[in-house]
Every structure is written in structure tokens, then in C-alpha cells.
KEVEX-778677 format. One record per residue (C-alpha): x, y, z. Coordinates in steps of 0.25 Angstrom, whole numbers, padded with zeros to 4 digits, always signed. Each point is the difference from the previous one (the first is absolute). Layout:
N
XYZ ...
//
This chain:
426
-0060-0037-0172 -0003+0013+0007 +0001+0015-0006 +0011+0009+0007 -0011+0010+0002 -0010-0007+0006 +0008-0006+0014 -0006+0007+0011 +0009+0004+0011 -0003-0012+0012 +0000-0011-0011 +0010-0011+0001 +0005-0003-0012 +0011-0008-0007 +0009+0009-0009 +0008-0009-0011 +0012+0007-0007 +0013-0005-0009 +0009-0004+0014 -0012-0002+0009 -0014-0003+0005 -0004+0009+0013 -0012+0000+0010 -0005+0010+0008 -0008+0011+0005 -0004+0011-0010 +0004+0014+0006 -0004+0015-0004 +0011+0006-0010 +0002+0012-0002 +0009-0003-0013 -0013-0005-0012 +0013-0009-0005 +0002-0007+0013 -0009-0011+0006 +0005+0001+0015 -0001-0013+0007 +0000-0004+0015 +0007-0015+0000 -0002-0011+0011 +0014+0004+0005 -0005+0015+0005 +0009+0007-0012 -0005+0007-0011 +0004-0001-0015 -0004+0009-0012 -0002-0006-0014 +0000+0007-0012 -0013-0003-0006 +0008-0003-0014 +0009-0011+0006 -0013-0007+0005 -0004-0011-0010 -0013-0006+0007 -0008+0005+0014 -0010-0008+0007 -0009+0001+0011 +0003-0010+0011 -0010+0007+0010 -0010+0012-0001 +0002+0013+0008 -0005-0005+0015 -0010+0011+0006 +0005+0008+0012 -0012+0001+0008 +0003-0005+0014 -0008-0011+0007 -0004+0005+0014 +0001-0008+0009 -0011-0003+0010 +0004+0000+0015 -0004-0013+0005 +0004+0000+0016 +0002-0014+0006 -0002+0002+0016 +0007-0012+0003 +0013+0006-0008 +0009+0011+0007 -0001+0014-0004 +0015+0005-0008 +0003+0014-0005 +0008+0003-0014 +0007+0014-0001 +0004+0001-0014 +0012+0010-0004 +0003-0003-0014 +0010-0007-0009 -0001-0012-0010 -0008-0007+0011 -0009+0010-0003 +0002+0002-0014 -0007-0005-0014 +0004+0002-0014 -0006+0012-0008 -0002-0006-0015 +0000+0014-0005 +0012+0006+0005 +0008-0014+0001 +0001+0006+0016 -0001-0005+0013 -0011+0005+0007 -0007+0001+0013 -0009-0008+0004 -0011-0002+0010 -0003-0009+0013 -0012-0009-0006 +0011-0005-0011 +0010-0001+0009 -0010-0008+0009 -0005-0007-0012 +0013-0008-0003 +0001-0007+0012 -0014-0005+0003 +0005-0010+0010 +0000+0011+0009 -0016-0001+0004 +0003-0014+0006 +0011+0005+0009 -0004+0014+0004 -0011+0013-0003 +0007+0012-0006 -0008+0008+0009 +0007+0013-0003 +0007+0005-0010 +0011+0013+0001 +0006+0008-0009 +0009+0011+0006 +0006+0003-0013 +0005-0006-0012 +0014+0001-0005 +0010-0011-0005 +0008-0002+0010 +0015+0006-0005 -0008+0014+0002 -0002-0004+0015 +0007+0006+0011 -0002+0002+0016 -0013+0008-0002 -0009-0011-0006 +0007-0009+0012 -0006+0008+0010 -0012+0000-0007 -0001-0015+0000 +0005-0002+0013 -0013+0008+0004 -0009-0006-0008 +0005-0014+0005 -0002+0006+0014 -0014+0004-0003 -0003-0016-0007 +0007-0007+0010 -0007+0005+0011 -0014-0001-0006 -0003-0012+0007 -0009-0006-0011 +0014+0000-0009 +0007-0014+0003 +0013+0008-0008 +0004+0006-0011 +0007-0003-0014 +0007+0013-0007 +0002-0001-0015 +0013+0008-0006 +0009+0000-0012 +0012-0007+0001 +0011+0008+0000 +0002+0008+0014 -0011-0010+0008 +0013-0005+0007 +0001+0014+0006 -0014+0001+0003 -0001-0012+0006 +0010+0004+0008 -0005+0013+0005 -0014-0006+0003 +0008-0010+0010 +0006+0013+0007 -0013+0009-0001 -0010-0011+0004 +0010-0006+0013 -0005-0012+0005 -0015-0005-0008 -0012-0005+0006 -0004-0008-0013 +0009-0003-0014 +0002+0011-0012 +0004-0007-0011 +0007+0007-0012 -0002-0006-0013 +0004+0004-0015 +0001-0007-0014 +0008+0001-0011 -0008+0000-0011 -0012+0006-0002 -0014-0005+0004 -0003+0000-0013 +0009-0011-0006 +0000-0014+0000 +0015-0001+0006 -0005+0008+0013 +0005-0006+0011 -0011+0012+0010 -0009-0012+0001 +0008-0009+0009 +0006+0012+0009 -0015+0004+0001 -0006-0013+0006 +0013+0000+0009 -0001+0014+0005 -0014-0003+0003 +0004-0015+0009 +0011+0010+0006 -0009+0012+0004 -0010-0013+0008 +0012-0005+0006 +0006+0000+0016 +0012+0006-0007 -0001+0018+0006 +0012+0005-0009 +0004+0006-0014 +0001-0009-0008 +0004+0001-0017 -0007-0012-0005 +0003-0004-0014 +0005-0013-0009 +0011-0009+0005 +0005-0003-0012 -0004+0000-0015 -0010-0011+0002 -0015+0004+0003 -0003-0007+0011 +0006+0005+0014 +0002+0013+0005 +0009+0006+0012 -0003+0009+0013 +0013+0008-0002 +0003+0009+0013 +0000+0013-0005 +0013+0006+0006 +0006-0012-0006 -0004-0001-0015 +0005+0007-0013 -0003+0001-0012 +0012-0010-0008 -0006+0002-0015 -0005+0010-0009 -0011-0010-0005 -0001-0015+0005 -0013-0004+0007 +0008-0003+0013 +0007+0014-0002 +0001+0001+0016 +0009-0009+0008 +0003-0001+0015 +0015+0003+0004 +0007-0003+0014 -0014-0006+0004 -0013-0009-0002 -0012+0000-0004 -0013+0002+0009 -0009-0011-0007 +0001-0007-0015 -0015-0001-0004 -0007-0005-0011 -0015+0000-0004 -0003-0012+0006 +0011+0002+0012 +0005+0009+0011 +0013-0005+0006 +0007+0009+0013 +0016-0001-0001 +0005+0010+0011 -0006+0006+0013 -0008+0012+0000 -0007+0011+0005 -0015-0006+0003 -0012+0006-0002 -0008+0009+0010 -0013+0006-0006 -0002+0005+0013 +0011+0010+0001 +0001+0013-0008 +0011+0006-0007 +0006+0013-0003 +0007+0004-0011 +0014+0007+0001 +0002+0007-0012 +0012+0010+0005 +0010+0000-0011 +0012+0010-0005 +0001+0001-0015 +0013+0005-0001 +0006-0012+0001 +0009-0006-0012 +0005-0014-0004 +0012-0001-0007 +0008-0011-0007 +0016+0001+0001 +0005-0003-0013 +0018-0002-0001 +0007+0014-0001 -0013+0008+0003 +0003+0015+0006 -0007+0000+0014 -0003+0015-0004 -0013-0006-0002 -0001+0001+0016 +0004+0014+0000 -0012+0002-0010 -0011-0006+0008 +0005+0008+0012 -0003+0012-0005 -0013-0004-0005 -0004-0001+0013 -0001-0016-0001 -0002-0006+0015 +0004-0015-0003 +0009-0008-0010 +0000-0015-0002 +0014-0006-0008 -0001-0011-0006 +0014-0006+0004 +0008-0009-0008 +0002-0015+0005 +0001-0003+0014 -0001+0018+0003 +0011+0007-0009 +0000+0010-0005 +0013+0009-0010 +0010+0002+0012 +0014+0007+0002 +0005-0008-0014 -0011+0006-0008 +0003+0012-0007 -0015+0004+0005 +0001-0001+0017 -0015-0003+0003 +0004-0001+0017 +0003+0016+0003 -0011+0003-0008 -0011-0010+0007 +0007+0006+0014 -0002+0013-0003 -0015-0004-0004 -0002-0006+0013 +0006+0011+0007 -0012+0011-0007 -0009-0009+0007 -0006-0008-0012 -0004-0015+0001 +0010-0009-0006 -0001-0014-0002 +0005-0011-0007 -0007-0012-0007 +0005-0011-0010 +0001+0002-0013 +0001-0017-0004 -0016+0001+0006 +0003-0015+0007 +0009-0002+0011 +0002+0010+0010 +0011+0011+0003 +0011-0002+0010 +0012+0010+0000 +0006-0007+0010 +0007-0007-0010 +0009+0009-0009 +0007+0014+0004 -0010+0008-0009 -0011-0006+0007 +0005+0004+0015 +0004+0013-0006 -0014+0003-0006 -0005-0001+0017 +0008+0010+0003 -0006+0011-0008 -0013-0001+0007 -0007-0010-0013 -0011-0010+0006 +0002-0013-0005 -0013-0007-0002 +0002-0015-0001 -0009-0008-0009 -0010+0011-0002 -0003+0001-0015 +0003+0015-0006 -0013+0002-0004 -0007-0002+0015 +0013+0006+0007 -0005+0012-0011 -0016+0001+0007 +0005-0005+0013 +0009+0013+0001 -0011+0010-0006 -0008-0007+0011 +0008+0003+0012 +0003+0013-0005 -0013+0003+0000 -0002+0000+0017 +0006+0013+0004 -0001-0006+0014 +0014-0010-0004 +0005+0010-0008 +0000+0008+0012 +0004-0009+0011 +0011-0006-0011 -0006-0012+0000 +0002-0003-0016 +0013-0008+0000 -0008-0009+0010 -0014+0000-0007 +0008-0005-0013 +0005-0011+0006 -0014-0004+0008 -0004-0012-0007 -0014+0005+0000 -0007-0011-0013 +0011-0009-0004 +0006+0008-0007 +0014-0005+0006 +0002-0014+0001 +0010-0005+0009 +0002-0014-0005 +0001-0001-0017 -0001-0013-0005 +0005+0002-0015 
//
């Protein structure tokens, strides 16, 4: 048996009380009656230490000191480049504070050594660190151009970008619009627990990233699990891919598409055509974009006054996300979305329509509200998933030149990089 007073914060111990026995990581309290613990599931839970009957060291503090690690350049290998941004990929557990906590790139190199057999990790960027929900259109530009700068380095074969989960889809996105047509792969990649954990699944989307960044494959892709297993990953296309869970390992699923590749450590399988490789040709990113833009979810008996709203702030573009096949509350509705998108249309803002279900695509061919809903001027945008139609329309706001020749409506319906896709097979 261990004395309350002497766990040291790190330790993991077993704490045994009347209704239960509990393991974990000790945590800094801030109450002297509380031993705060970190369990294997990520949550925390405070025992009073009279309740606990017996403690016992299962493992002693682990020191912090970081390993460095030596640089070992295989000329026989490619050249890749890592941009690192933030989020749990990037993360570790602070066994003080019980919080998660930045990390850096020899750790987060560290947990997939499989990586030196496939590629160097030549060069390493941070542009900034942020968890990804506190992204926005500024740190896409500022990948964009880091991308640029890496991808036409001709010692970089490409480039994998790690990022928190929870808006990659949009950045993924974005990148595809900023970056146009690649010379050489960006792989985004993530994880869902921290790299600290024996559950992380950042290992596999790393060795995958790294087989995708040496491929023939030039596009954006977002590579993470196929499923639950640890064993393959996906090449998702990245204006086709959202984020489906808050937590599963294959969080991120393809709708109204395909995958570019499955690939595993020992395997690298191409499922679909794509835009090949040309390390000889440079690129130029195009990082025009509006901000005042807004994506806004119709919800049954919503006031459109929201459109009134948005107007006088000045907004430039508005994407709805319609109901089934492109409805939205009509003439039977006590709230009348159609005069107010007309009148919308008419001040000169961007409208456009895309679907609310996520699969399938919009036809408002189909039902009187639908055909309606044209005649106010609103862009129906097919498949196109709400979050790309979101960065899509930032994106070609951004070009004064369109705005000016009124050539808008037409750029949101260009297919520029798969984001529509004409034939659904689900």
C-alpha cells in the first residue's frame, strides 16, 4: 500500500475504494482532498482521498526530456516536407494540468518511424499553431503559400500538412482552390487521439501520408483510416470528404465519390484517375478570397430575416443549405423564404443552394418549390458538399476580375477539382 501523500503527479496508479478499483494518471490538484486522475479513456475523475481504501503505483513518473533525433539522410530516398499546424496530431498530454498540450515535430516524427524507409523529412514548417476550430481563410492563405514555396522546391518530392480534425475538411478544400492544378501530391493528414496514447491511430495516417506525398498522385488529398481497423488508409479528394463523427478514427468519409488510393504500410493501390505528377512544372498559389461570405442551414419555420441581416452587414455571398432534393419554406409556410432570397439576389449578393441530406444531389426540377426557388435568382449547386460550396464561393469572390465581368454564377458551377460529380453511384 501507498500513502495518499506520497503519489507524485505522472505516476500511474490503481486507486481501490468501496464501489471500485480505478487506474490512471495522476494529475496536479488544486483541492489537497482530491487526487485528480487522467484515465485511459481521455476523462478525468476526482477521488476524495477518504473514500480511497488502498493506492498503488502501477508505474513511476516517466521523465519528459525529449530524445532528439538525429537526422539520418538516405540519398537513395525522396526528399518530403511536413507543415505542421496544430491539433491533437500535434498534441500530448500535460501530466500536471491533466491538459492537452502542444507538442513538437521530433515526437511527432518519432511515432511513425517507418517513415525513414519511405521518405527524408527534409524540411519541416510551422506557419503557426492553432487547433484547427480557431482556423479561418487567413491561415489558408498562409498555407497555400507555404505549399507554393515547398512544392516548388525541386528537392521536395511533396508535402504532408498535419491539422486538427475538426474544420480539416474545409481546409482541405480551400487548399484544392488556392493551390489549382499541383505539380507533386499534399497530403493532409490528422488523428484522433493524441500522440501520446496507446489508442492513437496518428501512426498509420503518418506512414500513409508519407507513401502518398511519393506517389504519381498531384492533388489534395485528406488521408486518414478506412475504417476502425489499423491497417489501411484512404486518399480522400479534398472537395469531396467531411468530417462524419466527433471521435471515430475513420472520422472523415468520402460522399458522392471515391477514393484516390487505399494504401497500407506495406501497399499502395490507385482506384481512380488522376492528376499525374510534373516535377518540372511550377505552381502558383491563388489565394484571392472574400470573407464575407456565410453558410447557413434552413431549419422548418426559420424567419428569412436572417438574409435581411447578412445584407446589411455587408455579406458578399450566402450558401443554403436546402432541404431534400432543393426546398426550401415556400408560399404555405408562415415564413416565405422565396421573396426574401429574390430580393437578396436582386442587391447583388451571391446566392446558392446546396444539400442539406450531404449525399445525393439537388434537382428542383422535381417539385413546384424547387422550380420556384430558380426564379429568385438562387444557384443550385448539384452534389457539391455545403462545406466546399462554402470555400468555393469565398474563393471566386475573391477574383474582382469575375465579380466584375459577372462571371460568378458561372465560376460556381465550373467543375474546377471534382467538387461536382456527375455520375453518383450511392
Amino acid at each position: 500500500m501507498v500513502e495518499i501523500k506520497e503519489l507524485t503527479v505522472g505516476e500511474k496508479v490503481s486507486l481501490r475504494t468501496s464501489s471500485k478499483t480505478w487506474e490512471g494518471i495522476v494529475l496536479e490538484s488544486y483541492d489537497p482532498e482530491i487526487v485528480l486522475l487522467k484515465l485511459s479513456s481521455g476523462y478525468n475523475i476526482g477521488i476524495r482521498e477518504r473514500e480511497i481504501l488502498e493506492a498503488k503505483v502501477l508505474e513511476k513518473q516517466t521523465s519528459t526530456e525529449k530524445k532528439k533525433i538525429e537526422q539520418v539522410i538516405n540519398k537513395k530516398l525522396p526528399n518530403i516536407a511536413m507543415i505542421i499546424t496544430g491539433g491533437t496530431i500535434s498534441s500530448r498530454l500535460d501530466p500536471k494540468s491533466g491538459a492537452v498540450i502542444s507538442t513538437d515535430a521530433e515526437e511527432i516524427i518519432n511515432m511513425a518511424p517507418e517513415i525513414k524507409a519511405i521518405a527524408n523529412i527534409s524540411k519541416i514548417e510551422k506557419p503557426f499553431m492553432k487547433f484547427s476550430e480557431n482556423m479561418g481563410p487567413k491561415d489558408w492563405k498562409k498555407l497555400a503559400e507555404t505549399c507554393e514555396t515547398l512544392l516548388d522546391d525541386e528537392t521536395i518530392s511533396g508535402v504532408i500538412i498535419t491539422h486538427g480534425t475538426d474544420t480539416l475538411h474545409f481546409t482541405a478544400s480551400a487548399l484544392s482552390f488556392m493551390l489549382g492544378k499541383l505539380n507533386k501530391p499534399v497530403a493532409l493528414t490528422y488523428s484522433q487521439r493524441s500522440i501520446d496514447r496507446g489508442s492513437t491511430d496518428a501512426s498509420l495516417n503518418l506512414i500513409c501520408a508519407a507513401k502518398y506525398a511519393v506517389s504519381d498522385i498531384a492533388e489534395v488529398a485528406l488521408v486518414g483510416h478506412k475504417d476502425l481497423n489499423d491497417e489501411y488508409c484512404l486518399a480522400m479528394p479534398a472537395t469531396k470528404v467531411r468530417k462524419m463523427h466527433t471521435s471515430r478514427r475513420d472520422a472523415f468519409q468520402i460522399i458522392n465519390s471515391e477514393p484516390l488510393a487505399e494504401i497500407s504500410k506495406t501497399e499502395f493501390k490507385i482506384l481512380r484517375e488522376f492528376n499525374a505528377r510534373d516535377n518540372s512544372r511550377k505552381i502558383k498559389a491563388d489565394i484571392k478570397f472574400e470573407s464575407k461570405i456565410a453558410l447557413v442551414k434552413i431549419t422548418p419555420g426559420q424567419d428569412p430575416k436572417i438574409l435581411d441581416f447578412l445584407a446589411s452587414e455587408g455579406y458578399k455571398g450566402i450558401i443554403l443549405e436546402l432541404f431534400g432534393l432543393g426546398q426550401a419554406p415556400a408560399q404555405d409556410s408562415e415564413n416565405n423564404w422565396l421573396p426574401t432570397i429574390k430580393k437578396t439576389v436582386e442587391k447583388g449578393i451571391l446566392v446558392c443552394g446546396a444539400p442539406q441530406t450531404i449525399s445525393g444531389r439537388l434537382n428542383p426540377n422535381v417539385y413546384s418549390t424547387g422550380r420556384d426557388l430558380q426564379k429568385t435568382g438562387l444557384i443550385f449547386l448539384e452534389d457539391m458538399l455545403p462545406e466546399t460550396a462554402f470555400t468555393k464561393m469565398g474563393w471566386v469572390l475573391g477574383h474582382s476580375s469575375w465579380v466584375k465581368e459577372k462571371k460568378v454564377q458561372e465560376k460556381m458551377l465550373e467543375n474546377f477539382f471534382g467538387e461536382f460529380n456527375k455520375k453518383i453511384s450511392l
